[in-house]
PyMOL Python script that loads the backbone (N, CA, C, O; Angstrom):
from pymol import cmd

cmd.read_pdbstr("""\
ATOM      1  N   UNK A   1     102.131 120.721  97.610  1.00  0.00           N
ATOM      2  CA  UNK A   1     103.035 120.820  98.728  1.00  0.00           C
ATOM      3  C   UNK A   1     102.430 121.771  99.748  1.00  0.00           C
ATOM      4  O   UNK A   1     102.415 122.974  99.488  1.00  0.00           O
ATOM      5  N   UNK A   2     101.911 121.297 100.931  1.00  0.00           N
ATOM      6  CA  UNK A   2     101.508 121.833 101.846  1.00  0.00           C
ATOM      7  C   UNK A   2     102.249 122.064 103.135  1.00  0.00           C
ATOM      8  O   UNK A   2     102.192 123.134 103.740  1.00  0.00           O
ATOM      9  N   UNK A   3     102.993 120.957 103.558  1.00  0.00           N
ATOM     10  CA  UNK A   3     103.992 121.353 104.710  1.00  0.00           C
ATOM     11  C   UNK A   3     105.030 120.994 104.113  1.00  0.00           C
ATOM     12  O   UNK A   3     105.291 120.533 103.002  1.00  0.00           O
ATOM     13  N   UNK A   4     105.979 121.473 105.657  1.00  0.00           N
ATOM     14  CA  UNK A   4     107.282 120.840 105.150  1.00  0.00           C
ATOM     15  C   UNK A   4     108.016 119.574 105.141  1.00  0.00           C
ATOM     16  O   UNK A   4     109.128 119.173 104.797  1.00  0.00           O
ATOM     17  N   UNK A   5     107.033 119.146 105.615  1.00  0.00           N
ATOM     18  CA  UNK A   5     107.541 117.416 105.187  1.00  0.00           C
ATOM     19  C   UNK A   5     107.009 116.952 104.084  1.00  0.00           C
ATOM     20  O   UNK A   5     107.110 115.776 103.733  1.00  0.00           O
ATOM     21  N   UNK A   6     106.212 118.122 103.257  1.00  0.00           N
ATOM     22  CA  UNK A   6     106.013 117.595 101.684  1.00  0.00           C
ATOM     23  C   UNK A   6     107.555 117.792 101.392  1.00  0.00           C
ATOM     24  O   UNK A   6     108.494 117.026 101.175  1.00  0.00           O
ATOM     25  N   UNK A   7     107.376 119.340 101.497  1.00  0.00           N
ATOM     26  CA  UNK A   7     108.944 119.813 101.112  1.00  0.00           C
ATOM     27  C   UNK A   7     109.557 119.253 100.992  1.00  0.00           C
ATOM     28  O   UNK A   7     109.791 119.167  99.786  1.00  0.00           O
ATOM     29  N   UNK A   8     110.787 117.975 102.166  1.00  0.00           N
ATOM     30  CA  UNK A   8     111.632 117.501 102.848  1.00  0.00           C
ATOM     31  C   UNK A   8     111.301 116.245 101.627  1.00  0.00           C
ATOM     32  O   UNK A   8     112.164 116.023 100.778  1.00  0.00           O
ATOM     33  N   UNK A   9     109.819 115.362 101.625  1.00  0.00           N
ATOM     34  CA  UNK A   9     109.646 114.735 100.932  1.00  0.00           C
ATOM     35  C   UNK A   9     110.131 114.746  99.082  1.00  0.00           C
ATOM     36  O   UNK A   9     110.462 113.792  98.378  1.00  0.00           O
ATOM     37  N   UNK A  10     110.006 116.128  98.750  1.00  0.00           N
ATOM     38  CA  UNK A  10     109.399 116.261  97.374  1.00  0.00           C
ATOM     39  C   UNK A  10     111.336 116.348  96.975  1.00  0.00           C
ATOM     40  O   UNK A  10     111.633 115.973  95.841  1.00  0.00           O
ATOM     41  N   UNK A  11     112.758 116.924  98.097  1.00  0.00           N
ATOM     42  CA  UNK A  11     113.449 116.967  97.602  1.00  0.00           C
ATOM     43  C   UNK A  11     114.272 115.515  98.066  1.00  0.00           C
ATOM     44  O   UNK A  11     115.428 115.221  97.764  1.00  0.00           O
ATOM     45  N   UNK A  12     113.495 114.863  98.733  1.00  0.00           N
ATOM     46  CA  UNK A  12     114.090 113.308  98.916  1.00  0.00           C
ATOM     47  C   UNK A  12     113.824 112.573  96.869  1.00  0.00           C
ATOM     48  O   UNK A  12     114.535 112.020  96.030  1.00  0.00           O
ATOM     49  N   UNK A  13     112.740 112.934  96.944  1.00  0.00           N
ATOM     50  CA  UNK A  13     112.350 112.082  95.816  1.00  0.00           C
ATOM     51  C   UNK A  13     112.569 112.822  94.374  1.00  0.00           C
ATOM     52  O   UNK A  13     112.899 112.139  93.404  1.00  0.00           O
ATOM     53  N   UNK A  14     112.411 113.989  94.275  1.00  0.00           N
ATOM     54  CA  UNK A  14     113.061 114.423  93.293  1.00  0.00           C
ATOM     55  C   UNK A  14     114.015 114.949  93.063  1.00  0.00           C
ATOM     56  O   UNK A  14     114.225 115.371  91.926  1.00  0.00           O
ATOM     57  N   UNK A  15     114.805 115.083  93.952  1.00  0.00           N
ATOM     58  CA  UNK A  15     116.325 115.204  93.680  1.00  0.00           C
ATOM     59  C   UNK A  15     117.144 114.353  94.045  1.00  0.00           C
ATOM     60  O   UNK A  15     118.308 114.336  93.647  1.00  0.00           O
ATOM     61  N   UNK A  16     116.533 113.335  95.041  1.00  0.00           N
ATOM     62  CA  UNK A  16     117.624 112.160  95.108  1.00  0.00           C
ATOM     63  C   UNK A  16     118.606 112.440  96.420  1.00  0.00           C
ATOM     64  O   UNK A  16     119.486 111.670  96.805  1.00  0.00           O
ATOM     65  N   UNK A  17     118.247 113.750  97.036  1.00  0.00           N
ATOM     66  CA  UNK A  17     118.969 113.708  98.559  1.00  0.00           C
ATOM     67  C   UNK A  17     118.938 113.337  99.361  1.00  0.00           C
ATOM     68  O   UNK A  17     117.969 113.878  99.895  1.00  0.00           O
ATOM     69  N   UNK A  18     119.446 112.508 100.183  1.00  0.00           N
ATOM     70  CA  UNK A  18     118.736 111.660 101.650  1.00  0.00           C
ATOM     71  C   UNK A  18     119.126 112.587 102.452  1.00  0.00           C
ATOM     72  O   UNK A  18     120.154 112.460 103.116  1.00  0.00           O
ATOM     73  N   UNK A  19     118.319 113.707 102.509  1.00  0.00           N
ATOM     74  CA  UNK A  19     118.375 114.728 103.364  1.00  0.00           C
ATOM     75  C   UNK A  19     117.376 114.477 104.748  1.00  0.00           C
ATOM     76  O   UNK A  19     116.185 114.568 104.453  1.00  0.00           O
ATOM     77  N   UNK A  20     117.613 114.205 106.066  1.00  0.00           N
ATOM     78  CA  UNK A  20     116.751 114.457 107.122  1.00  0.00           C
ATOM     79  C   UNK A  20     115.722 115.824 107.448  1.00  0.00           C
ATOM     80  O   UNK A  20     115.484 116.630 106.549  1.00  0.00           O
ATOM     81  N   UNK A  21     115.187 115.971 108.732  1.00  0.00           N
ATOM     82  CA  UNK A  21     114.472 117.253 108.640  1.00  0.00           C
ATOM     83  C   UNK A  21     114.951 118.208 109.463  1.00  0.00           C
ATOM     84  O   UNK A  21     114.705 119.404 109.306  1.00  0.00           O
ATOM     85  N   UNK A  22     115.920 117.563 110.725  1.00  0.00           N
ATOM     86  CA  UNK A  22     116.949 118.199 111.031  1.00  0.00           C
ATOM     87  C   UNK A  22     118.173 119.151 110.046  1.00  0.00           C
ATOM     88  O   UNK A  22     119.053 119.936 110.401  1.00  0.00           O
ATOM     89  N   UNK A  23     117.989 118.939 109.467  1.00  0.00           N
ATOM     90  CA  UNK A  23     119.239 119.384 108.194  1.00  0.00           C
ATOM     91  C   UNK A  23     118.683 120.345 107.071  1.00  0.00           C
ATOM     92  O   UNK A  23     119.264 120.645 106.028  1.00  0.00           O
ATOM     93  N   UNK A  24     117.534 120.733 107.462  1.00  0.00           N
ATOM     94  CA  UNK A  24     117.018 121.790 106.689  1.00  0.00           C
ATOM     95  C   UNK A  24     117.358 122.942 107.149  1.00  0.00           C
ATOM     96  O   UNK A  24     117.519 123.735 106.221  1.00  0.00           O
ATOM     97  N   UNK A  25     117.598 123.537 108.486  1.00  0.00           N
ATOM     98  CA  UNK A  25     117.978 124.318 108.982  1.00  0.00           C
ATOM     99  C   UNK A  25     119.554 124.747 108.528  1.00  0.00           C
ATOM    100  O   UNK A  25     119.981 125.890 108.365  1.00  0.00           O
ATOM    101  N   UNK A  26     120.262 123.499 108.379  1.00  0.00           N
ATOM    102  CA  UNK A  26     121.809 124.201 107.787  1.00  0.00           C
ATOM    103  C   UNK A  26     122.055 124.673 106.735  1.00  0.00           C
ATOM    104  O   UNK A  26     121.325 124.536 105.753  1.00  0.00           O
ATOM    105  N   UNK A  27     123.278 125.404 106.749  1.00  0.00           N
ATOM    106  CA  UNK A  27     123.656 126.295 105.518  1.00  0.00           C
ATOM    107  C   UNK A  27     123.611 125.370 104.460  1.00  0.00           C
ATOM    108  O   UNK A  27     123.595 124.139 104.456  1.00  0.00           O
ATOM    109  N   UNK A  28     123.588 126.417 103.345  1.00  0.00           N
ATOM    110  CA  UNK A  28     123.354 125.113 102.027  1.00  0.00           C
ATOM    111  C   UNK A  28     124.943 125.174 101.968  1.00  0.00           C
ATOM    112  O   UNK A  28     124.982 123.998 101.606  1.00  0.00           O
ATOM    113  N   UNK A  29     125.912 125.430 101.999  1.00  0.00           N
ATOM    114  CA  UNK A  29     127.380 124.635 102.218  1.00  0.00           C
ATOM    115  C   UNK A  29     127.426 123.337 103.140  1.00  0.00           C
ATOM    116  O   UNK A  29     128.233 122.428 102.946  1.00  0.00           O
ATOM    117  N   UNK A  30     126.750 123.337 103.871  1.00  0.00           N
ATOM    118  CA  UNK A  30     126.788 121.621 105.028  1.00  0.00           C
ATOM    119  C   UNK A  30     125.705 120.824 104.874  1.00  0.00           C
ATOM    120  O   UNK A  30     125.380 120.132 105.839  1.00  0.00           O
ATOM    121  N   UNK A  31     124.760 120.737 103.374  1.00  0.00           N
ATOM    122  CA  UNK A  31     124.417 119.834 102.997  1.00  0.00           C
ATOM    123  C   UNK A  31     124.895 119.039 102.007  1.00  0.00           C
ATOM    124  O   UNK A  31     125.199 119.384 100.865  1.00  0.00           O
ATOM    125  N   UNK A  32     124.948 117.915 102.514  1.00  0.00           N
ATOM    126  CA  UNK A  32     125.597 116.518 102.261  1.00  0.00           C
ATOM    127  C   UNK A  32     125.207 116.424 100.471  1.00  0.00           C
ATOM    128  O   UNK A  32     124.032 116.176 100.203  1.00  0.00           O
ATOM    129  N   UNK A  33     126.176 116.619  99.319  1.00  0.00           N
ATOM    130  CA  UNK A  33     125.533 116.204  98.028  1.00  0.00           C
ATOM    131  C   UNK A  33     125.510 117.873  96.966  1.00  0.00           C
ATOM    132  O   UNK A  33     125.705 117.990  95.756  1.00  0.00           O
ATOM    133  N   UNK A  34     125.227 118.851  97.902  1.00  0.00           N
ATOM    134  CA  UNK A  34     124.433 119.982  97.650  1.00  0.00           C
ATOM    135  C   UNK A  34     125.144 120.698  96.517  1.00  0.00           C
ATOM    136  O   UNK A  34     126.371 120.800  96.540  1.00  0.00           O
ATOM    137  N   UNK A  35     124.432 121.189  95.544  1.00  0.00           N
ATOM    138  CA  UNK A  35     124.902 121.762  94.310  1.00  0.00           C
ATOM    139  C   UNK A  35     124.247 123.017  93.896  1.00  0.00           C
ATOM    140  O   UNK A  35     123.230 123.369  94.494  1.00  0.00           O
ATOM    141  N   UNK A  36     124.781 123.805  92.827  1.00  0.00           N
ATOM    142  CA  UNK A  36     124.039 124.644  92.476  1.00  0.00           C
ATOM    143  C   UNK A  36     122.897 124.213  91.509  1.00  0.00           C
ATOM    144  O   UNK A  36     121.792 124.736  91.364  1.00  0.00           O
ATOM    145  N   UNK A  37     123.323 123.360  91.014  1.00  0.00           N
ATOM    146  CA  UNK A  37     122.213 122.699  90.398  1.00  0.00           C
ATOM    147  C   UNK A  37     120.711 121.933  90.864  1.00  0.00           C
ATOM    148  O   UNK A  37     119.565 121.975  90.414  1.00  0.00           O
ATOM    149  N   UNK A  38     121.152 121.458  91.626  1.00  0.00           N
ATOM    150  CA  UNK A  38     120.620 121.205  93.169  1.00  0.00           C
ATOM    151  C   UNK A  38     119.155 122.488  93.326  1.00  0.00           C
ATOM    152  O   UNK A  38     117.928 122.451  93.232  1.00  0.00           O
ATOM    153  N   UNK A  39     120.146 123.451  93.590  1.00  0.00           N
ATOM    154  CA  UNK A  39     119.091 124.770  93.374  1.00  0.00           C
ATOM    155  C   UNK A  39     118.092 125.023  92.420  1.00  0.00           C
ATOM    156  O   UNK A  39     116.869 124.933  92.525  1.00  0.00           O
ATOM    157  N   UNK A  40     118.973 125.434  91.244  1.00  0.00           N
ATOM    158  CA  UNK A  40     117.766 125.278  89.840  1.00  0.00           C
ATOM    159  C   UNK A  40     116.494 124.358  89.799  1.00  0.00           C
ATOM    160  O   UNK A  40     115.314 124.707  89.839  1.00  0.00           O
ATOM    161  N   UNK A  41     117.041 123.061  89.708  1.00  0.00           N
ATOM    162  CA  UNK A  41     116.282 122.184  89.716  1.00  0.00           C
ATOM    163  C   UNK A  41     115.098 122.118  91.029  1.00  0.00           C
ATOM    164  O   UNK A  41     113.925 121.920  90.712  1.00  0.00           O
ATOM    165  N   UNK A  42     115.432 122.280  92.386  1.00  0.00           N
ATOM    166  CA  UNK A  42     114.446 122.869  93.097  1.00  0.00           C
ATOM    167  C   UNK A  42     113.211 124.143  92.960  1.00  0.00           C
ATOM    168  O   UNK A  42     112.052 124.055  93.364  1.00  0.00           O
ATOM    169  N   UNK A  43     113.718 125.078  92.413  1.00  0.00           N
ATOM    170  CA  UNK A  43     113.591 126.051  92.598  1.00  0.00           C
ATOM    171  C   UNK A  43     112.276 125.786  91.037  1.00  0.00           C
ATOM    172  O   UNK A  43     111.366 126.574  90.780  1.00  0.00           O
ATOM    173  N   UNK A  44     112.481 124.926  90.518  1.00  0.00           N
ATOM    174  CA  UNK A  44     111.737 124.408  89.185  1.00  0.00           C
ATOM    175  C   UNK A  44     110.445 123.635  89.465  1.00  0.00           C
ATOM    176  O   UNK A  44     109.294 123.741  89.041  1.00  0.00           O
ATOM    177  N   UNK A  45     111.128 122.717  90.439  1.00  0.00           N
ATOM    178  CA  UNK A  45     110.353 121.724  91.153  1.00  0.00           C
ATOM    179  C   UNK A  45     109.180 122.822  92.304  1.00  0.00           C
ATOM    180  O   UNK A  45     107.980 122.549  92.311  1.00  0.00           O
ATOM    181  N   UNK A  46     109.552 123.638  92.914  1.00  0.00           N
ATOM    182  CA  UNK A  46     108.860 124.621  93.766  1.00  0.00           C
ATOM    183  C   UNK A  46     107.992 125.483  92.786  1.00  0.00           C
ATOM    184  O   UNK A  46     107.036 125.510  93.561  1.00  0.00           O
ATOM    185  N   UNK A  47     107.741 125.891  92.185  1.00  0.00           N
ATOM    186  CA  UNK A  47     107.161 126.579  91.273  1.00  0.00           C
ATOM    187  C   UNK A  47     106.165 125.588  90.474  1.00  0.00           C
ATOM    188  O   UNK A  47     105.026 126.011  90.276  1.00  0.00           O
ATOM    189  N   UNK A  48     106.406 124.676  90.136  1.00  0.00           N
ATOM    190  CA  UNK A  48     105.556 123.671  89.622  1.00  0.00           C
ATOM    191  C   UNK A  48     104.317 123.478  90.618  1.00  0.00           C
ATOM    192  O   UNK A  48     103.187 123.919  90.411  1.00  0.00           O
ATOM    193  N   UNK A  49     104.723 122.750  91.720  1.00  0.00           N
ATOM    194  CA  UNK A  49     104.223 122.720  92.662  1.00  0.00           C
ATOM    195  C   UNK A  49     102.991 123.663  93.467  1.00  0.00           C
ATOM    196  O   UNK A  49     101.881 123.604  93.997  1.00  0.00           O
ATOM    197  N   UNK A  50     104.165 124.596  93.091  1.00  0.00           N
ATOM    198  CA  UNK A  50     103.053 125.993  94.244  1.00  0.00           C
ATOM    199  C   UNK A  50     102.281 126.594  92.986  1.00  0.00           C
ATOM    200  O   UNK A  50     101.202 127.057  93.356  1.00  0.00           O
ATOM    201  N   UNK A  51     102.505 126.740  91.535  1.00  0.00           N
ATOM    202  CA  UNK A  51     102.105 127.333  90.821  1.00  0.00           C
ATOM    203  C   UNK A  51     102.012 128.870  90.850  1.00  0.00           C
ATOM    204  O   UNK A  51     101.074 129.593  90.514  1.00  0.00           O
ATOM    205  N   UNK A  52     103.362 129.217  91.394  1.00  0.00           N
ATOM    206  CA  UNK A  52     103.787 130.940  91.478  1.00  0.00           C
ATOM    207  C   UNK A  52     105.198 130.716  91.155  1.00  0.00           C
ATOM    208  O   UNK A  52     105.708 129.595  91.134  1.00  0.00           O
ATOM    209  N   UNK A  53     105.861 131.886  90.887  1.00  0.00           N
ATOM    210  CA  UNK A  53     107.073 131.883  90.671  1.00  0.00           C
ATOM    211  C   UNK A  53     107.651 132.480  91.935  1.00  0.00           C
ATOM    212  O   UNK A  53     107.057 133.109  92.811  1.00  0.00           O
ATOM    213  N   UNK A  54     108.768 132.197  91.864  1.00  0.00           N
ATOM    214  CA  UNK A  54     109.823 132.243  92.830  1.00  0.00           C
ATOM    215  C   UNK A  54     110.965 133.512  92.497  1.00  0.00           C
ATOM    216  O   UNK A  54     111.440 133.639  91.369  1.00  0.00           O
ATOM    217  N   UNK A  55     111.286 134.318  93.507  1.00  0.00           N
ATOM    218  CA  UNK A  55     112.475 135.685  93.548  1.00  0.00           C
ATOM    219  C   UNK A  55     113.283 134.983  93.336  1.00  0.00           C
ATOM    220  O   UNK A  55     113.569 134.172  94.217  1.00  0.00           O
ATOM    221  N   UNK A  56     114.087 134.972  91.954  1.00  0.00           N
ATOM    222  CA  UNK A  56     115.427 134.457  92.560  1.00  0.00           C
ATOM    223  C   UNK A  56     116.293 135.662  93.008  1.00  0.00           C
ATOM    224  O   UNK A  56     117.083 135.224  93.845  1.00  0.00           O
ATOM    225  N   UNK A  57     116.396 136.352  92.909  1.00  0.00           N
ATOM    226  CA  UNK A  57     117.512 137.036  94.463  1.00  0.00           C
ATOM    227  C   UNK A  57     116.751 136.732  95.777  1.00  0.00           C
ATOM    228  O   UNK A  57     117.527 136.565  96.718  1.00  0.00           O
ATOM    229  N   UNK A  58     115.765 136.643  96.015  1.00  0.00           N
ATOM    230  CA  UNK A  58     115.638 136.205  97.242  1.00  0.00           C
ATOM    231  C   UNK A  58     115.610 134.860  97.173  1.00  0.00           C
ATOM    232  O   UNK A  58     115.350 134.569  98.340  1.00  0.00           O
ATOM    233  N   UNK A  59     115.711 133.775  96.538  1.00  0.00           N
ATOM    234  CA  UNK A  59     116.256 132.365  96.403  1.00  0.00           C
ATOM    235  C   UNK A  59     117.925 132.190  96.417  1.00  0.00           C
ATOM    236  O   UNK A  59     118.312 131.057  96.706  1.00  0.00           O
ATOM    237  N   UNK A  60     118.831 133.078  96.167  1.00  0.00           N
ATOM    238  CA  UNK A  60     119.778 133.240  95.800  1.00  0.00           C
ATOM    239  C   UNK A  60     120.395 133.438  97.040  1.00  0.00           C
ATOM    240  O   UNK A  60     121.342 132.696  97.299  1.00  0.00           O
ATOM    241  N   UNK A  61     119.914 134.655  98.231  1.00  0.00           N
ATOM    242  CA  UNK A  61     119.934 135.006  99.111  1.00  0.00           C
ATOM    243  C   UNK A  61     119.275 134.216 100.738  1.00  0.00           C
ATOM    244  O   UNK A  61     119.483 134.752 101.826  1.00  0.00           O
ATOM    245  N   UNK A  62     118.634 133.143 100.615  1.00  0.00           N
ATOM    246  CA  UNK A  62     118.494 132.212 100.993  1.00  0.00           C
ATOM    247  C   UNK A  62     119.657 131.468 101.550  1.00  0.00           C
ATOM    248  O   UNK A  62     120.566 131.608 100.732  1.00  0.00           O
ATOM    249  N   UNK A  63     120.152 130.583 102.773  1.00  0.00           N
ATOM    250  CA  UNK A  63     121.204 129.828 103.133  1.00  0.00           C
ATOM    251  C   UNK A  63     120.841 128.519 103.862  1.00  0.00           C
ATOM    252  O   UNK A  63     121.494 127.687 104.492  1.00  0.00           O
ATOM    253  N   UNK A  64     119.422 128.677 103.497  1.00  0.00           N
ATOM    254  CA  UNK A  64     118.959 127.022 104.162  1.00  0.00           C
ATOM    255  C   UNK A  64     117.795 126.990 103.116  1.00  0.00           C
ATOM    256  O   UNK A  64     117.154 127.745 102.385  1.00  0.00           O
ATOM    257  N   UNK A  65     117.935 125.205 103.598  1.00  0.00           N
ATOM    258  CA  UNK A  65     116.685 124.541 102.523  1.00  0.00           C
ATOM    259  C   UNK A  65     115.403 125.418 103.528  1.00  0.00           C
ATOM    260  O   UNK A  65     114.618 125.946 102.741  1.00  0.00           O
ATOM    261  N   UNK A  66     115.141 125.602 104.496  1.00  0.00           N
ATOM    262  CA  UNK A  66     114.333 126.036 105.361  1.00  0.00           C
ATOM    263  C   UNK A  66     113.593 127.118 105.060  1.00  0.00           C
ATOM    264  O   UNK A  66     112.376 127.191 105.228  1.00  0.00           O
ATOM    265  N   UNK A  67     114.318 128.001 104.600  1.00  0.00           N
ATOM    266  CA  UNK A  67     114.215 129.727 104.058  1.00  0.00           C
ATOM    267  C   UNK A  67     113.857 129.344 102.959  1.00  0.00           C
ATOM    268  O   UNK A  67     112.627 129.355 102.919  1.00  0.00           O
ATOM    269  N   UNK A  68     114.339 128.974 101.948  1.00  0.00           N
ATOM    270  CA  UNK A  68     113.971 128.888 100.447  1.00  0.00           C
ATOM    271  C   UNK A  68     112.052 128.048 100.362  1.00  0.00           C
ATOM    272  O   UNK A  68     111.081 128.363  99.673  1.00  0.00           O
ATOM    273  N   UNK A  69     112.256 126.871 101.477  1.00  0.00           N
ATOM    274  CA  UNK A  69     110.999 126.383 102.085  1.00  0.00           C
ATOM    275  C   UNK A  69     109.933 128.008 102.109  1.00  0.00           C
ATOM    276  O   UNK A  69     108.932 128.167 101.410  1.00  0.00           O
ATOM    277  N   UNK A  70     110.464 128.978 103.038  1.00  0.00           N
ATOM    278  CA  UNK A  70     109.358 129.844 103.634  1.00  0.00           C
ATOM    279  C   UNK A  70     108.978 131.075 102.395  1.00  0.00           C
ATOM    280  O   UNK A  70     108.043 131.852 102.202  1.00  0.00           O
ATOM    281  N   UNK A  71     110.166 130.775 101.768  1.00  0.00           N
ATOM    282  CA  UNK A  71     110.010 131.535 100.641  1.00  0.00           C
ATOM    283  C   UNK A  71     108.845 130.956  99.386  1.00  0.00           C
ATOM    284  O   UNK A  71     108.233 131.727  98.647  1.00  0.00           O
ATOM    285  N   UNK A  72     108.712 129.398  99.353  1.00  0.00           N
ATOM    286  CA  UNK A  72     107.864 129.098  98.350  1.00  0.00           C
ATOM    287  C   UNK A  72     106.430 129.048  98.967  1.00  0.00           C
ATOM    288  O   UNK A  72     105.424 129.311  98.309  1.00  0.00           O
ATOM    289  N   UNK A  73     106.418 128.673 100.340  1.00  0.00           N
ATOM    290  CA  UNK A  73     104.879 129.236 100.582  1.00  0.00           C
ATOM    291  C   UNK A  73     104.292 130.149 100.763  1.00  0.00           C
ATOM    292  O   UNK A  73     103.071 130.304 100.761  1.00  0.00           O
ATOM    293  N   UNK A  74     105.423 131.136 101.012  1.00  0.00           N
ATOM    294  CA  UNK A  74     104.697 132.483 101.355  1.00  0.00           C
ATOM    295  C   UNK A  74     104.034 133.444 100.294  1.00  0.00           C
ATOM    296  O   UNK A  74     103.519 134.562 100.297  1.00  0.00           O
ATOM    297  N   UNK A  75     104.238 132.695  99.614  1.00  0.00           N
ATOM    298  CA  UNK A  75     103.121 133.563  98.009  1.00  0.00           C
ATOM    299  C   UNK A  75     101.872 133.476  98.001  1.00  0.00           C
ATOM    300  O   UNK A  75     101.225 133.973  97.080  1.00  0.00           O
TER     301      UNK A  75
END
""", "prot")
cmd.dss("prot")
cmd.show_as("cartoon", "prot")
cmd.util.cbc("prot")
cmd.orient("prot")
C-alpha cells in the first residue's frame, strides 16, 4: 500500500465498503456501514500491509478513514 487509493482500494475489497474517496475525510460516525469492527479488522489489514504496527490510542483517537490513512504511513 503506497497511496491512498491503495488505501481506499484495500478497504473497498477487504472489508466490503463501497466507500468513495470523497468520504475518507468524514467522521467515522458518517460512514455509511461503519463499525467498530470495521476498525480492528482494518487496523489488522494496515499492519499486514505496511509491516509495522500501529498506536492504537492514536488509532483510537483518529475520526477519519483519512487520519488513520496518515497514521499507517507515517512509520
Amino acid at each position: 500500500m503506497k497511496t491512498i487509493d491503495d488505501f481506499l482500494t484495500l478497504i473497498q475489497d477487504e472489508l466490503g465498503l463501497a466507500i468513495a474517496a470523497h468520504e475518507l475525510g468524514l467522521d467515522l460516525d458518517e460512514v455509511a456501514g461503519w463499525d467498530s469492527l470495521h476498525l480492528l479488522s482494518l487496523c489488522t489489514l494496515l499492519e499486514r500491509e505496511t509491516g509495522t504496527s500501529l498506536s492504537l490510542p492514536d488509532v483510537l483517537e483518529a475520526r477519519s478513514l483519512e487520519r488513520i490513512y496518515t497514521l499507517a504511513v507515517s512509520r
